[in-house]
Structures are given as C-alpha cells and as structure tokens.
C-alpha positions, 0 to 999 in steps of 0.5 A: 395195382392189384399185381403190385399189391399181390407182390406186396404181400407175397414178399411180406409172407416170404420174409415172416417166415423164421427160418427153421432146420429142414430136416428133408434137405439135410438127409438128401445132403447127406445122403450116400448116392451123391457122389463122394467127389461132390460131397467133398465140396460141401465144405466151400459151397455150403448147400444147406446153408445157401439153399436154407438162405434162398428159402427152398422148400420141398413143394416149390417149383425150382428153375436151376440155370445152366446147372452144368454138370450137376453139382446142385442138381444131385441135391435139388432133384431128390429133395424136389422129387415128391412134392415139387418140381425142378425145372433145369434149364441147361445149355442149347445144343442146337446152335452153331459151333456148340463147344464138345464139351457142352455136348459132352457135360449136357449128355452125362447130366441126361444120363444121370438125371435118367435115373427118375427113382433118385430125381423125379421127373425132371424137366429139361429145357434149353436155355440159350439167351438172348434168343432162347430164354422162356424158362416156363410158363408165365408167373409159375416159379416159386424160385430160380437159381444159378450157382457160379454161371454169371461170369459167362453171361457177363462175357456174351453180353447176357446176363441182363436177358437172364434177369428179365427171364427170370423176372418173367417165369417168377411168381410176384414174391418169387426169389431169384438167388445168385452165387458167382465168383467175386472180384474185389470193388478195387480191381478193376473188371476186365471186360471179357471175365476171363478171370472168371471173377465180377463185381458184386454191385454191377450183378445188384445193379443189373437184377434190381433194373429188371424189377427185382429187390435186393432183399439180402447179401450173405457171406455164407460163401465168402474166402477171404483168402481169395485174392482174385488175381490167380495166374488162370482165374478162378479155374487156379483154384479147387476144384479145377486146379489149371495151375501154371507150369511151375507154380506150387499147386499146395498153395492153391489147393490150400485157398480152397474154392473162390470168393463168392457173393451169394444174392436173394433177390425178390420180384417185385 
C-alpha cells in the first residue's frame, strides 16, 4: 500500500508540472558539434518536442534503449552531462552469431561517446532480452526511453520482457516514453514486422500489463503521408532510401520520415 501510495503521488507531482521552454535542451538541439547529417532529422523527429512531452529534465537519471547509432544519444549526453546521468543500454556483443553490423554501429557509438568533455560519463550497458534485460538498479530511473526499436522487439517475441524491465529499474511515477513506427489499425500485422511498422493498441496493451498507465498518446511525430505499405517497409523511406530497382525514389524521399505514435507511459 505504501509503494501504491507513493506511486499515487509521485504521477500527481509528474502531471502538475506546466510545461515550460527548457532553454538548456534547446541549445544542445542546436548546437554545432552535432553532426549536420542528424540535424537534418529534426525535421521528422522533433527532439525537442518529443523529449519536451516525455518530460525530460537536466537532473534526471535516463535509460535509453538500443540507442543505436546514436541519433538521440548526441542530444541526451550533453544535456545530461552535468546534473544527471544516462544510462545507454546497447546491443549485446557476446552472444551467438551476433550481426557485423552490430559490431560495427556499437563500436562507432563507444568511440563516440569516448569523447566525455561532450557526453559526460556515460554508462553502457548491454541489453539483450529476455536473458540480459537489469537496466540498473532497482527503482532508480526517473525515465527511460526507446525511439524506432519496437518492431525489432515484437519480431524475437520481446518486447514484453522490455516492459517488465523497464517497470523494474523505474522510480514509482517514473516514464516510459515510446516512439516507433506506426501501422495502420485496418492493416493487418504481419507477424514477422518485416514492414518494420506495429500497431499502436498492441504496443498500449503489452505496456499497460506490465503495470504501467497510459498517460498521453501524442501525434508530434505523426506523417499522415505515410501509408505503410512501401514496397521495403519503413527502411523505403529517409533516412534509409532501400528504394526498389525501378521505382521512383523522389516520391519517397518526398513522404519524409515513417508514421510514428509517440507513448508517455506512467509506473504505477
């Protein structure tokens, strides 16, 4: 009882605070050491706006799922870098048959995020569900978050093991925010994702089982000319461009980035 309590008040303190311009993330936004090809991104992912709406703040302790190459990393290290602390949780390189280009992406990231005068002390971790999934500490996040990842989670049959992870290392009140590519409700879901596009409501319906609560769905990243059904998935689109032999790549590049739901989802 007294954890739910806490809960209680924790997500009533989260949700009381008005939403105020942080002037800190918007000059790490824009800030000429990012590198211009991923500016040029800001466009279809809106960081501000979507870190904004996850309710980031400078002295928080952030877990950032399989963050890749990067792209949300060169703006949550340097933002983090003096008051809190972010936790990247990247691919496992110690198991069978681990993909070169994993090898290959986690190493440029370590290489990057090397560079402490820009990120700070960057924890890494491997995260590998659903055998290697602690995230940290029990009840020691303020948030964690995870941009354009579900579809591979969805596809190992994982995704449910990320929740419960990140339920786990969450403060009661602590957000789970979630972007990922979105397929329509009328198309039906091919089991293997090899569209690379999920359902919004099965993403709700996984993440409110494992004791979190939807608290908002926003469209700050939504393309309404995205009609999810490329000839090669979401990876058709910018940035990847895989465009089929033949096909005219101007009317791709001209739909911009995917359609993608973006989640705040609240511990309970």
């Amino acid at each position: 009882m007294k954890l739910q309590a806490l809960a209680m008040l924790a997500t009533s303190a989260l949700l009381a605070v008005p939403a105020v311009a942080d002037e800190r993330l918007r000059q790490v936004i824009a800030d000429s050491d990012r590198p211009a090809e991923q500016a040029e991104r800001d466009q279809f992912r809106n960081p501000y706006e979507t870190l904004s709406f996850f309710g980031i703040r400078p002295d928080m302790t952030v877990v950032e799922l399989s963050p890749g190459g990067g792209w949300y990393t060169e703006i949550l290290g340097p933002y983090l870098r003096d008051e809190g602390q972010l936790i990247a949780a990247h691919w496992n390189l110690d198991g069978d048959n681990v993909p070169d280009f994993y090898r290959r992406i986690r190493g440029q990231y370590e290489e990057r995020i090397a560079d402490t005068e820009r990120f700070g002390e960057i924890e890494l971790i491997s995260f590998d569900p659903p055998g290697l999934v602690e995230l940290g500490s029990p009840v020691s996040a303020d948030l964690v978050l995870t941009f354009r990842n579900v579809h591979s989670w969805k596809r190992a049959g994982t995704f449910r093991d990320v929740a419960r992870a990140a339920h786990a290392v969450l403060k009661p009140g602590g957000v789970f925010g979630v972007v990922s590519h979105r397929l329509p409700e009328d198309q039906e879901q091919d089991p293997e994702v090899r569209s690379g596009y999920v359902h919004q409501s099965w993403v709700v319906g996984v993440v409110e089982s494992e004791g979190f609560r939807l608290v908002e769905a926003s469209e700050i990243n939504a393309n309404p000319a995205d009609t999810a059904d490329h000839p090669n998935g979401v990876w058709t689109l910018l940035p990847g461009l895989r465009v089929p032999e033949g096909e005219d790549e101007e009317l791709f590049r001209a739909i911009g980035e995917s359609d993608r739901f973006t989640l705040k989802f609240v511990k309970r």
